[in-house]
N, C-alpha and C positions, 0 to 999 in steps of 0.2 A: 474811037468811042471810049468815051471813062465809065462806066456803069458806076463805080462810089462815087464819082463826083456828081453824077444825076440823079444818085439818090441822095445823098445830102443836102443837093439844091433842091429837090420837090419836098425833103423833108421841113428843110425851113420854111417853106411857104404852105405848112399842113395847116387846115384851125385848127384852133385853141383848143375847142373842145373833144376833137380827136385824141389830141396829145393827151389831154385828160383822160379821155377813155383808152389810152394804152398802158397811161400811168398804173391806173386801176386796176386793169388785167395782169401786168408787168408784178402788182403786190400782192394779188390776190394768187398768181401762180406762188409767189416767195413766200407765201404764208402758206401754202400748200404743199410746198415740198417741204416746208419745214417738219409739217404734220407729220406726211412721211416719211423722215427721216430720224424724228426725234420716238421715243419709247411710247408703246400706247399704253399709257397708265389705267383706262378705262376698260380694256380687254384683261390687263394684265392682272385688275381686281377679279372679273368676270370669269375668265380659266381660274383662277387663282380658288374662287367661291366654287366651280365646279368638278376641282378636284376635292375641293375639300368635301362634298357630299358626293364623288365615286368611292372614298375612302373610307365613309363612314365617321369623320369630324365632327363632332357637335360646335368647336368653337373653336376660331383663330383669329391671333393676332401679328402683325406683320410692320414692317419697316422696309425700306429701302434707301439706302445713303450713298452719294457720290460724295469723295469729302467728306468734307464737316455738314455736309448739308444734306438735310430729307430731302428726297425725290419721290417719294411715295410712301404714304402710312395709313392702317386701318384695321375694323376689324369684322371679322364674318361668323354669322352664327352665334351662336350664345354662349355668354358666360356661366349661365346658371338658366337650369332646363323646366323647375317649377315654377320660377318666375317671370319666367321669358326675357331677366337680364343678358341685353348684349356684348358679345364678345368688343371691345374698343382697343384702338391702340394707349389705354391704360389701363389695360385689365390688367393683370397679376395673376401667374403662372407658377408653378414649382419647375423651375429650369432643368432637373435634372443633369446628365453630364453636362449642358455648357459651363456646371460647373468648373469641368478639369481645366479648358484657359483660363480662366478666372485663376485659380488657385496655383496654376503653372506660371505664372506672372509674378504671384508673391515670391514663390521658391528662386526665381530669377531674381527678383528684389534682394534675396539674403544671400545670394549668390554674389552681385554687384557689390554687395555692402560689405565682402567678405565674413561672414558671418556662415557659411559652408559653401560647399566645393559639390557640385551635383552628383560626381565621380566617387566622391567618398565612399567607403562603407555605411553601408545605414545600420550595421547593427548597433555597433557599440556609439550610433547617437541614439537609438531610442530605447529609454530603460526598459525591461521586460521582454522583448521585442519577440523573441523566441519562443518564451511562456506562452504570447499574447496569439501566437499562431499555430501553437499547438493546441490553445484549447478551441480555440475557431475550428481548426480542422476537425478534432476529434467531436463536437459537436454539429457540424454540415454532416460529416460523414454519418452520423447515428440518427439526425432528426430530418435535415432538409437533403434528399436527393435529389431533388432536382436543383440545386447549387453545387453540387459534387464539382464540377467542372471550373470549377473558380480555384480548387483548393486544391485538386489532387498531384498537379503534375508539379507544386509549388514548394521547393524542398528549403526550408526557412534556416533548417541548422548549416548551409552553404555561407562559409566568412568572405565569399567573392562577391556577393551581391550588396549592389551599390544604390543610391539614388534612382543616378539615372536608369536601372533599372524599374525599377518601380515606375519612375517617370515616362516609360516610353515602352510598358506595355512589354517588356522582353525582360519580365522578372520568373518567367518558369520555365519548366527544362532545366538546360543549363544555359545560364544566366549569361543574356546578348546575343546567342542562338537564331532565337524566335520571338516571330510577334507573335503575340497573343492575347489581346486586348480582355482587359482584366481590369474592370473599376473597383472591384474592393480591394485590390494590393493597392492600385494608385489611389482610392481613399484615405489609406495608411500615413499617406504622408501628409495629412493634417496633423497627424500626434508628429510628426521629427518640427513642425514649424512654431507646434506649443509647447515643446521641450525649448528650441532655440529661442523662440522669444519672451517664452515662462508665460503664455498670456490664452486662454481658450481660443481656439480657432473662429467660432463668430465675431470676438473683438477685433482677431486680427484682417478679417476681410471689414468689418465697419471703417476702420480705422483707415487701415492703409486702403481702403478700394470706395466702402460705400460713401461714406462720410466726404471725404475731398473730390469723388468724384460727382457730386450731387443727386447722387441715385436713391432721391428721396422717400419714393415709397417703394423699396426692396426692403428685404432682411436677408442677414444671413441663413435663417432660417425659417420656418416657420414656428418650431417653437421659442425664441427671441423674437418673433416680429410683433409688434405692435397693431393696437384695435382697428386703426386707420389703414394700415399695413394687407391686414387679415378682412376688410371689408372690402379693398379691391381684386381678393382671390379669388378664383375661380371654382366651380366646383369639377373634381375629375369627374370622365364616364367613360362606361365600356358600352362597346359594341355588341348586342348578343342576336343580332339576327331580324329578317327583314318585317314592316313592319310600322306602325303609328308607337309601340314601346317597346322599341329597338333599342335603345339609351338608357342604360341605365344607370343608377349613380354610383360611383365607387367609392372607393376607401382612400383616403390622403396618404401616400408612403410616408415613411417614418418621420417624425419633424425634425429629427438634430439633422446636422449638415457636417461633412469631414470632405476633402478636396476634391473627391469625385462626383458629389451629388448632393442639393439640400437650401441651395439659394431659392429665396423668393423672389420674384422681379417680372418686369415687363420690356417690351421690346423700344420703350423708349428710353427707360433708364439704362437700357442695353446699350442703346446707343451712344451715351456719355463713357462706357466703358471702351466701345469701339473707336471714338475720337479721341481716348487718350492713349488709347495701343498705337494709332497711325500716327500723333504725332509724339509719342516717344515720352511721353509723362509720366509715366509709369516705372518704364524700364528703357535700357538705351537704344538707341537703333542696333549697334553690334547683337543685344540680347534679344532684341524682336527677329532679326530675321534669323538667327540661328532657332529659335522656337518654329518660326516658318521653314525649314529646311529638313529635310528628309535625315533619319539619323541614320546612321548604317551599323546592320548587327556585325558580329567573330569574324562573318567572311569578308567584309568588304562593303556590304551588297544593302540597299536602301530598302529601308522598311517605309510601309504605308502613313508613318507617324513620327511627328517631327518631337517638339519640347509642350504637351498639353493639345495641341493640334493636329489633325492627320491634313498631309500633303498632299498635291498630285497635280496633273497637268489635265485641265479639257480638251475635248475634243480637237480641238482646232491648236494645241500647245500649252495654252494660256496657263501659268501659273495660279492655282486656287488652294485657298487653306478654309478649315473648316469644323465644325465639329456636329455631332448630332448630340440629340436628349433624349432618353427614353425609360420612362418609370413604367414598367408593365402593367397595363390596365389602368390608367390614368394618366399620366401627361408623356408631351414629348414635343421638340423643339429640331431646328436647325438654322445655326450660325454660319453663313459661305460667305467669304470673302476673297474678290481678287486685288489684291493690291496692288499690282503694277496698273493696274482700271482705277485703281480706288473705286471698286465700287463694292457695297456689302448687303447680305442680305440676311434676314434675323427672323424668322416667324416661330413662335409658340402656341401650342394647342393643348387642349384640357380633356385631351385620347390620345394613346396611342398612336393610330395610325400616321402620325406625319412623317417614323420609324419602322414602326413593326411589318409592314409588308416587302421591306427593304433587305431585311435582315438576312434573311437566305440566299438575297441577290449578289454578293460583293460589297451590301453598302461600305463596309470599313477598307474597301479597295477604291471605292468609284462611287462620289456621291452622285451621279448622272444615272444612277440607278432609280434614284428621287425623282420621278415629273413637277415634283416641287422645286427642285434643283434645276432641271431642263428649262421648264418654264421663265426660271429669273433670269438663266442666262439667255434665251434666245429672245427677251424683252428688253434687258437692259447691258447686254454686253456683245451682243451679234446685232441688232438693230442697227 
């Protein structure tokens, strides 16, 4: 007995319209496990909208890129709360830190260019440098305590301290010690890039980032940004408790912009900045993955934060880089990307909360502390 040769022979003698109706099942199951198997873009708006109202969000906007290419963009909630403008994937955010890749990119530019060395001393490149942080301290320390913490442990009259300090967050203590993420010393280093290139720091991101990368309706800041600019901004809000006038409207942080915080932009223009990081337009491949790579302080031993980015592996290994935003009491942001996936994820909000509840958890260890984080990855990198 041959059982496949008796099925093959009954097979050719099936009708026609049989064959037809296996055909049809045969596609309809391969469209189906496609389903299942490819990302659910429609749940992952759906979580995506209901975290953003367990958090307390008035508004977000979001992207998702494999590649060069969107696999998902949008936006939830409102842009503005007395008019019931909605939040779109072209609203316009104050980014806060995604500043620091942004402007860790240019200092890698003048690094390439030989134009400084990130190892350098940074005093004797920035005039005043010493003046300029004694009178900051002694004025945190007399008006703002609740900023104490930025300034105190920060000993500015040390000739050891370099760049890279400044750049990677292990500019206090004693210098490559400790992390200690610290956005006003790594602000600082917008005046070493305006000393180097003799040019204010908004021209130098127009120029060398906004301008050729086509990030049409960004500014460097908001106070340089234009009518059209400032029409697709957002308004910030705070959260103060439950409620129909829970929301309420805040105060725009300061409008100048220095390395660490102060771009205006959206998650699409974002996205022109993220296609030219991955393919090297910017800066070289050698200079991106060392920005992607854990830097290691005095002992050896790898800190949380690589060249403007902090590092780490998820769950399951996977290399991820990343950065968070967060202006208190009005916006805040988070840029993840795994690039051995290529895949990246960008969302902005006009509250806090996409940050602030994070903040005591580890986030500057583990942004998996983020359900905004969890969520991208377990839709578009574990799927």
């Amino acid at each position: 007995m041959k059982p496949y040769a008796t099925y093959r022979h009954r097979h050719t003698v099936l009708p026609r319209r049989i064959l037809l109706l296996g055909s049809l099942l045969l596609a309809a199951l391969t469209v189906s496990h496609a389903q299942t198997t490819a990302p659910d873009t429609a749940r992952f708006a759906a979580q995506l909208d209901s975290l953003r109202t367990h958090y307390h969000v008035l508004g977000l906007s979001y992207v998702v890129l494999r590649g060069d290419n969107i696999l998902q963009q949008g936006g939830l909630g409102f842009a503005d709360l007395q008019t019931l403008a909605p939040a779109t994937s072209a609203t316009n955010y104050r980014i806060a830190s995604l500043t620091k890749p942004i402007a860790a990119t240019l200092l890698l530019q003048l690094q390439e260019a030989g134009q400084l060395d990130i190892q350098d001393p940074i005093k004797p490149l920035i005039p005043g440098y010493e003046d300029y942080y004694r009178q900051v301290k002694a004025y945190v320390l007399a008006n703002e305590p609740q900023y104490v913490r930025l300034v105190e442990h920060f000993d500015f009259e040390r000739d050891d301290l370099t760049i890279w300090h400044h750049l990677t967050h292990t500019a206090e203590y004693v210098p490559g010690d400790t992390f200690s993420y610290n956005g006003f010393l790594y602000g600082g280093l917008a005046r070493l890039m305006e000393v180097t290139l003799q040019q204010p720091f908004a021209e130098i991101l127009q120029q060398r980032v906004l301008t050729p990368l086509a990030m049409r309706t960004s500014a460097p800041s908001q106070e340089t940004a234009s009518d059209s600019v400032l029409q697709l901004l957002a308004k910030p809000y705070a959260y103060g408790g439950v409620g129909a006038d829970s929301f309420t409207l805040a105060e725009y942080p300061s409008p100048d912009v220095n390395a660490g915080a102060g771009i205006v932009s959206n998650v699409l223009d974002l996205a022109n900045f993220d296609r030219a990081i991955r393919d090297y337009r910017l800066i070289s491949a050698e200079s991106q993955q060392a920005a992607w790579t854990n830097q290691l302080n005095n002992a050896g031993e790898p800190i949380p934060y690589g060249l403007g980015w902090f590092v780490q592996r998820d769950p399951a290994g996977r290399r991820v880089v990343w950065h968070y935003g967060w202006q208190p009491g009005s916006f805040s942001g988070l840029y993840l990307k795994y690039p051995d996936e290529d895949l990246t994820f960008i969302v902005l909000a006009n509250g806090e909360n996409l940050s602030a509840p994070f903040g005591e958890l580890g986030y500057r260890e583990d942004v998996f502390v983020s359900p905004f984080a969890g969520l991208f990855m377990e839709t578009f990198v574990d799927y």
